[in-house]
C-alpha positions, 0 to 999 in steps of 0.5 A: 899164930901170926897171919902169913903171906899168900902163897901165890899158885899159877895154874888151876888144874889137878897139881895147883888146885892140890897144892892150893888145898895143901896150904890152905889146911896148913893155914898158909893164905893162897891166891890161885890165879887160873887164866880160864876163861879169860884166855881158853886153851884148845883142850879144855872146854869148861872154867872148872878147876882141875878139869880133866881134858883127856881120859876119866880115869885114875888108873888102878886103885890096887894098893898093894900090886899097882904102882899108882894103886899105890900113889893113890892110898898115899895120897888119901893118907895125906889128905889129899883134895884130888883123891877126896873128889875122885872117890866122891864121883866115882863110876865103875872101871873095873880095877880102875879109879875113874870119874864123872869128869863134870862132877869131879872138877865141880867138886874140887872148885867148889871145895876151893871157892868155900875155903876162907884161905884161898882167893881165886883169881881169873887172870893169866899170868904173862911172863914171870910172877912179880918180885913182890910175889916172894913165894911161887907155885907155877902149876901151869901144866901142859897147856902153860900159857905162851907168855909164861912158858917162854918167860920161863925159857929164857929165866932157865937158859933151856932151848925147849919145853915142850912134847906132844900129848893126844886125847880120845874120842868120846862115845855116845853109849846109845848109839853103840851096838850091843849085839856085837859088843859086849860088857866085860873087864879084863879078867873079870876083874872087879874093882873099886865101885866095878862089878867085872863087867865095866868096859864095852868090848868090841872084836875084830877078826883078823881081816877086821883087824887088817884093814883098821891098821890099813885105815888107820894108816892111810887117814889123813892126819892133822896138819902140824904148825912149824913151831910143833914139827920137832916136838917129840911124843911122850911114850906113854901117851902115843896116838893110836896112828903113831904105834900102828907106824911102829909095826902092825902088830903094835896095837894088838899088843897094847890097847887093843889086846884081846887077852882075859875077854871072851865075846859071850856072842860068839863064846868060842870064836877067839877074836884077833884083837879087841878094842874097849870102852870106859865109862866117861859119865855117872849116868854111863851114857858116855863111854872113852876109846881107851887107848885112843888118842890120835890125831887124825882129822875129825872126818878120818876119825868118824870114817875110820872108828865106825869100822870097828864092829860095834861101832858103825853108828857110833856117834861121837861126844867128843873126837880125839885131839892133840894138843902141845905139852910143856915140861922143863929139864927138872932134874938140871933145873929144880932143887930137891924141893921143886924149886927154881935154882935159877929163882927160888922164889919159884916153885914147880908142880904137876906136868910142868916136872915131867912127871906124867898122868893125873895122879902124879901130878896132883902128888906133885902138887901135893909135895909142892903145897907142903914144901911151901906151907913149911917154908912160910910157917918157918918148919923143916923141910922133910923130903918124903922117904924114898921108898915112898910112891911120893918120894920115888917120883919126886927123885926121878923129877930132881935128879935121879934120870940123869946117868953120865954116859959116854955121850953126855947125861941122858936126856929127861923124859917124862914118867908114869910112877912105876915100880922101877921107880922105888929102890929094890928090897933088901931081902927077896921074898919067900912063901909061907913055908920058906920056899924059893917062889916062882917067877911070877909068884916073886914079881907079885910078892915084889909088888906087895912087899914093895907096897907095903914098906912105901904105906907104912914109911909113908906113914911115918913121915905124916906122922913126923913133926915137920909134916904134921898138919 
């Protein structure tokens, strides 16, 4: 084979550290460029690559009734760098896929530093690639660098990149209660390096409840800059103050419902809502707030967490934030293979697509390294099938968002893969005795069929000439 060009990848984090492993084993050379720490950013705190600056979790590793379970065992079918590394620093999560953060980035950086074909450069790129950079993977992120981001603005002719994001606070596990808390996961449910009993509980009784909505509601909140005041929040990611905002009852119905828990403290006491935490750390000496993003002001924050039972003497590791996401209007701007209409030569991958959460931007990543390697080795293009997890994220990013109604094309949000993504069976599934299935029986036969056909498809486009490694 005759020795190729580089491959230039923008942005060390999941999406470009994945797409610079993609290439590299399709022996494409790579030069990843990662601005840290020559120019830091307000989340992340180490120069690992693909360091995880908000929670340490993955999500679900169910393979056949999770969307993103299902994003998972594509990506390890593909080979994928991220998903090697998360399961190599595994810590229990119940029927999540979550990690030790320090672990997991050392592992992805070492993987990349010790492999011949790449070259990583600590540099940020301000503004656009050079023209003799022929082909280009920005994976910037949401915490693209101001130069880069507004170069990009003015290539595309888009008047804004951006949506707010927010992380959560970090607990130290020692200073946590445990007589009012308790281990458990919902449902005892038992996962993968889980033992059903991996989140810390803690209950609130109604008037507990009521006046932690009416704390919440009255911290003061960090002040935002001008150039941030219209940005919109991405809804999958809401600080915890914004949903109280949106109704009382909001919280208990979503990071704080108390369903499939019950306090072995107080056995027959219903708790009125319930508020978990999830091993940060292999040592379990650090636990996240799930759910917890906010802005609060870090003083508001200790104030008004340590009136949560169980968490009165809590001492933080790390207070919640919130920082500034940039994504493009993909579904106008990228072609079918992530590429910049407006300049070829420039590649798109991770949150920068609008794709959103750790997982579907490595997957991302993923597809952006192949679609390069097969461009520069001089193959076919193979778009993965969409009945795929893989295949369903990419159509949402290249165009399948965008409906014509009356008022125009509907705008461009970011998204989680889901199963509304993957297009609908043909035939409806039936029990074993061919009997219509009821409600719930036929969402969850759904899921499992659904799952099954994106595995197998998945495994013949691996398997085909095009996507052969």
């Amino acid at each position: 084979m005759t020795e190729q060009r580089a491959v230039h990848v923008i942005g060390g984090g999941l999406a470009g550290s994945e797409a610079a492993w993609q290439l590299a084993t399709r022996e494409v050379p790579v030069v990843l460029h990662e601005m840290r720490p020559v120019r830091s950013t307000e989340a992340h705190h180490t120069q690992a690559l693909a360091e995880l600056v908000c929670s340490n979790s993955f999500r679900s590793d169910d393979p056949k009734g999770n969307a993103v379970g299902v994003l998972h065992a594509e990506m390890r079918r593909a080979g994928s760098l991220i998903l090697r590394c998360a399961d190599a620093n595994q810590v229990p999560a119940g029927g999540a896929l979550a990690v030790d953060r320090v672990g997991f980035a050392e592992a992805v950086t070492a993987a990349l530093e010790s492999h011949p074909l790449v070259e990583i450069r600590r540099e940020e790129i301000a503004g656009l690639p050079p023209a003799d950079w022929d082909k280009v993977i920005i994976a910037t992120g949401p915490l693209t660098s101001p130069a880069l981001a507004q170069s990009v603005l003015e290539l595309t002719g888009e008047t804004a990149l951006a949506f707010f994001d927010a992380i959560a606070p970090i607990v130290h596990f020692d200073s946590i209660d445990m007589s009012k808390a308790w281990f458990q996961s919902r449902y005892d449910k038992v996962g993968p390096g889980g033992t059903g009993a991996d989140y810390i509980n803690c209950p609130l009784d109604k008037d507990q409840y009521e006046a932690f909505i009416d704390a919440l509601l009255a911290g003061e909140k960090a002040p935002l800059r001008d150039f941030e005041a219209k940005t919109p929040y991405f809804d999958g990611c809401l600080p915890i103050e914004v949903m109280a905002e949106r109704g009382r009852e909001t919280l208990r119905f979503g990071p704080m419902k108390p369903v499939g828990l019950t306090n072995p403290n107080a056995p027959d006491v219903k708790a009125h809502a319930i508020i978990q935490l999830r091993q940060d750390n292999k040592l379990g000496t650090l636990y996240n707030m799930v759910g917890f993003q906010t802005k609060l002001k870090h003083g508001e924050q200790v104030r008004v967490f340590r009136t949560i039972p169980g968490l009165e003497n809590a001492e933080f590791a790390r207070l919640g934030g919130l920082h500034r996401n940039t994504y493009l209007n993909s579904p106008r701007l990228l072609d079918g293979t992530l590429r910049l209409k407006a300049d070829p030569r420039l590649r798109f991958a991770g949150q920068i697509t609008g794709c959103e959460g750790y997982v579907e931007s490595a997957a991302v990543g993923l597809l952006a390294g192949r679609f390069a390697a097969a461009e520069r080795r001089g193959e076919d293009l193979s778009l993965p099938p969409l009945t795929t997890a893989h295949g369903a994220l990419l159509a949402h990013i290249t165009g399948g968002h965008i409906e014509t109604i009356d008022a125009g094309p509907r705008s461009f949000q970011p998204m989680n893969i889901n199963f509304g993504l993957f297009p609908p069976l043909e035939i409806n599934p039936k029990g074993e005795d061919g009997k219509r299935l009821r409600s719930t029986e036929k969402t969850l036969a759904k899921k499992h069929a659904i799952a099954a056909r994106a595995l197998a498809d998945l495994d013949a486009w691996l398997d085909s000439p095009a996507e052969a490694a």
